[in-house]
ChimeraX commands (.cxc) that place a marker at each C-alpha (Angstrom):
marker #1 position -1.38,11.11,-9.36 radius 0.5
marker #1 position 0.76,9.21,-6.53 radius 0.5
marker #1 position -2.23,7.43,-5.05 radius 0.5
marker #1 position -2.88,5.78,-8.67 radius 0.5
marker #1 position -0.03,3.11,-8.26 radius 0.5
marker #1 position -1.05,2.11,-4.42 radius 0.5
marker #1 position -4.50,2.10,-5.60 radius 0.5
marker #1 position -3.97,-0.36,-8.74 radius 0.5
marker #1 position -1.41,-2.71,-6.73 radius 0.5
marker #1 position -3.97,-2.69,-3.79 radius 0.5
marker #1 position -6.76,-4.05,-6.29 radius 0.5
marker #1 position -4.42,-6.87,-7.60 radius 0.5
marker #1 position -3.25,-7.91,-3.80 radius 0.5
marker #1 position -7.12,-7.80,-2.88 radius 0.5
marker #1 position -7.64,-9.99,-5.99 radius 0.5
marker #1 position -4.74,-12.62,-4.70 radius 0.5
marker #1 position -6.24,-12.31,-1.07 radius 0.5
marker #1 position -9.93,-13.23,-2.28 radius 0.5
marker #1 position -8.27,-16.56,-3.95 radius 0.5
marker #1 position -6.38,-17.38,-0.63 radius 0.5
marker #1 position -7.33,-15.62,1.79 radius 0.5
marker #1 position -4.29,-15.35,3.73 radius 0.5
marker #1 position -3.72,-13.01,6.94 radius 0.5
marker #1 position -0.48,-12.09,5.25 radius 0.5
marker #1 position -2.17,-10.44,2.39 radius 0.5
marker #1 position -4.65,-9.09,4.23 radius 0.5
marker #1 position -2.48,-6.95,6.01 radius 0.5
marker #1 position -0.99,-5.88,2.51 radius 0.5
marker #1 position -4.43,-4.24,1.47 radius 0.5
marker #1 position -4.47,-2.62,4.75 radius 0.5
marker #1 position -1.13,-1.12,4.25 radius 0.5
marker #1 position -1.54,0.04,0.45 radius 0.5
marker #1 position -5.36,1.30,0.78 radius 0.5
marker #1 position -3.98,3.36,3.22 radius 0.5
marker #1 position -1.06,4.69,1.46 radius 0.5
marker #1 position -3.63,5.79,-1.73 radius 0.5
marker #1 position -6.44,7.11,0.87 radius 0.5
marker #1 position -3.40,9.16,2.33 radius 0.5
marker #1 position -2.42,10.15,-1.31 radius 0.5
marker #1 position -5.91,10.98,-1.90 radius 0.5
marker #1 position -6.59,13.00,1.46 radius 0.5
marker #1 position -3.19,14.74,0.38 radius 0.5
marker #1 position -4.14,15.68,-3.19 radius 0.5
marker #1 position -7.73,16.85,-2.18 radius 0.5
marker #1 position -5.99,19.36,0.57 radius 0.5
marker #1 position -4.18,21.08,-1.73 radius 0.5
marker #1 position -6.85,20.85,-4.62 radius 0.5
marker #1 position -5.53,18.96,-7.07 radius 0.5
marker #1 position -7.02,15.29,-6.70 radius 0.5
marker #1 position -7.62,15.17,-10.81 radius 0.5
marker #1 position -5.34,17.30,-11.94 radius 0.5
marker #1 position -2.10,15.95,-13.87 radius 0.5
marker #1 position 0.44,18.55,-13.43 radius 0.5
marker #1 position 3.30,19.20,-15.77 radius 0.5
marker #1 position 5.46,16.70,-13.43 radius 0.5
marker #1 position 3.23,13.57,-14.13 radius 0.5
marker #1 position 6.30,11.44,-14.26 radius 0.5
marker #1 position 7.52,12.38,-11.22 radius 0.5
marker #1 position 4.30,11.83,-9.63 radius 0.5
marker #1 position 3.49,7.95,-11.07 radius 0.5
marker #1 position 7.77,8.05,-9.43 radius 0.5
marker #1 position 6.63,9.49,-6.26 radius 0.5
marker #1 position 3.65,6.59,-6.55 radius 0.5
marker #1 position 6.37,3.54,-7.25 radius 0.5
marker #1 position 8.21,4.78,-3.93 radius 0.5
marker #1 position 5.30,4.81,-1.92 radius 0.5
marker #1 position 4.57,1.00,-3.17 radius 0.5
marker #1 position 7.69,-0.32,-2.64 radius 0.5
marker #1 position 7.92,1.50,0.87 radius 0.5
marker #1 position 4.87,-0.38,1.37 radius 0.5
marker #1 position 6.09,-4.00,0.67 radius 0.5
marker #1 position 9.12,-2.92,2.81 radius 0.5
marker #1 position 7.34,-2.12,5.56 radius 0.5
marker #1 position 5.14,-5.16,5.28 radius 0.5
marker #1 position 8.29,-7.31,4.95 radius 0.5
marker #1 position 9.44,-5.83,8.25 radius 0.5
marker #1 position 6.27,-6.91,9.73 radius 0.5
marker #1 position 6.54,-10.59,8.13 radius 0.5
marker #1 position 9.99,-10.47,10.02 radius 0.5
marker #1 position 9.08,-8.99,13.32 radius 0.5
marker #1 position 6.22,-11.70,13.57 radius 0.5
marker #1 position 8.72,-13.95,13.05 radius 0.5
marker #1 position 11.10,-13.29,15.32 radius 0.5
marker #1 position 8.52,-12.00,18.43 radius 0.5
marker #1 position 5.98,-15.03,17.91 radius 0.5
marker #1 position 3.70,-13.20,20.42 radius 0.5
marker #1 position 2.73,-11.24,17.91 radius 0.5
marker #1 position 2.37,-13.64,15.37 radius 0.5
marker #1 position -0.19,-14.60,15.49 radius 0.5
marker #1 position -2.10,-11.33,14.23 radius 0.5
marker #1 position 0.59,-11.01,11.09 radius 0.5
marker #1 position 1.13,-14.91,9.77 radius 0.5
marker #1 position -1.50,-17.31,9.09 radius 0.5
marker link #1:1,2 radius 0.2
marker link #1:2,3 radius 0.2
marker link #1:3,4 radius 0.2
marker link #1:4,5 radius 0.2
marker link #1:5,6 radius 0.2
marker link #1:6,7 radius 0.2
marker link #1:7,8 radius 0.2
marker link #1:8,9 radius 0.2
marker link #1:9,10 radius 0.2
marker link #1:10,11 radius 0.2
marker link #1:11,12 radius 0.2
marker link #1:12,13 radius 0.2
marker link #1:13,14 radius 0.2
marker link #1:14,15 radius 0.2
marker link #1:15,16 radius 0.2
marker link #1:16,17 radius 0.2
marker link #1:17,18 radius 0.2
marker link #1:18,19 radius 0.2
marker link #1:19,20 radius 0.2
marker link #1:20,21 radius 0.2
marker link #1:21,22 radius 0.2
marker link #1:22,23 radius 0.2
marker link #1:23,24 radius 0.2
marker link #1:24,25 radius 0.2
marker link #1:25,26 radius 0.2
marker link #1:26,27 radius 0.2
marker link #1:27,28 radius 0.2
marker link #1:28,29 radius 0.2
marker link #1:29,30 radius 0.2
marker link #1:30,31 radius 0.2
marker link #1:31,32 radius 0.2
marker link #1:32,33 radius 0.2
marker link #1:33,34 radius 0.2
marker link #1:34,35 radius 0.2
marker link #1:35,36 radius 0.2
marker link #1:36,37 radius 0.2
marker link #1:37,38 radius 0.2
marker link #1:38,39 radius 0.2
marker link #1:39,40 radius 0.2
marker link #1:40,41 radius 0.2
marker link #1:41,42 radius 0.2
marker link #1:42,43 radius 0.2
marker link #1:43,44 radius 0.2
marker link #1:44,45 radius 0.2
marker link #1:45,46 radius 0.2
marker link #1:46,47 radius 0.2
marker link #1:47,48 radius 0.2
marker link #1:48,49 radius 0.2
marker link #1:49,50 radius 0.2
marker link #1:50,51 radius 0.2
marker link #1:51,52 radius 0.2
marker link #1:52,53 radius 0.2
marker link #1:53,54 radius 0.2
marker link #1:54,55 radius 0.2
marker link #1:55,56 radius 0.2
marker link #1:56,57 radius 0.2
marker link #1:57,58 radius 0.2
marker link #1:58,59 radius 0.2
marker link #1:59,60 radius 0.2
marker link #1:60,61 radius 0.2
marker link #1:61,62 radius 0.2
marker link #1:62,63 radius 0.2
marker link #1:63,64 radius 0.2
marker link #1:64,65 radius 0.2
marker link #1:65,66 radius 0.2
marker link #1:66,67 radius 0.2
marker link #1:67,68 radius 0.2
marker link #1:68,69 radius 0.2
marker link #1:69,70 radius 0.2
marker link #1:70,71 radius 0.2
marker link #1:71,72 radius 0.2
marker link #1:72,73 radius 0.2
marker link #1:73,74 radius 0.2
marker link #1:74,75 radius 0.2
marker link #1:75,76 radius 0.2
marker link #1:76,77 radius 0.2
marker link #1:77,78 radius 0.2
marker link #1:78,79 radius 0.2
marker link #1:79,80 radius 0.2
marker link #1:80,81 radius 0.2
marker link #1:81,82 radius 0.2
marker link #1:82,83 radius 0.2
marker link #1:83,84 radius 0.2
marker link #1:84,85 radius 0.2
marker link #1:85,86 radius 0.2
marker link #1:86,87 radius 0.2
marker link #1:87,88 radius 0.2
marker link #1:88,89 radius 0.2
marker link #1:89,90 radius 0.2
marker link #1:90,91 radius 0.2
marker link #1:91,92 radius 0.2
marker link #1:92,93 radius 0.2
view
C-alpha cells in the first residue's frame, strides 16, 4: 500500500509536466516513479503487492513519508544546481 501515494502524486506531476514541460518536473516523475516501482518491487518480494494488511494506515503513513522524502530530495537537487551551475544545466530549465 506505500507505493499508492508515490504512484498517484507521480500521475498529477506527469500531468503538470505535459502542460509545461519543464526539466524541473521532469526530474520529479523520475524521482517518484521510482520511489512506487521500489514500493512495488518491495511488496511483490515479500508477497503482498494487493494485500491491505491490518496496518493500512500505517502503510498510506509509510507512503506520505516516502513522498515528502521525495520533494526533499528533489529540493536538494533544485539547490545543488543552483549553487554548482555545472550541473545545472541537467536539473533547471
Amino acid at each position: 500500500m506505500c507505493y499508492t501515494v508515490p504512484l498517484i502524486t507521480s500521475v498529477f506531476t506527469t500531468y503538470a509536466w505535459k502542460k509545461k514541460k519543464t526539466v524541473r518536473l521532469w526530474w520529479l516523475n523520475l524521482l517518484l516513479y521510482g520511489a512506487s516501482a521500489f514500493g512495488v518491487i518491495d511488496h511483490l518480494y515479500n508477497g503482498e503487492l494487493f494485500l491491505v494488511s491490518e496496518y493500512w494506515v500505517k502503510d498510506l503513513f509509510l507512503g506520505i513519508l516516502i513522498t515528502a522524502f521525495v520533494f526533499l530530495l528533489w529540493g536538494l537537487i533544485l539547490f545543488m544546481a543552483k549553487v554548482n551551475k555545472s550541473i545545472a544545466r541537467y536539473v533547471v530549465d
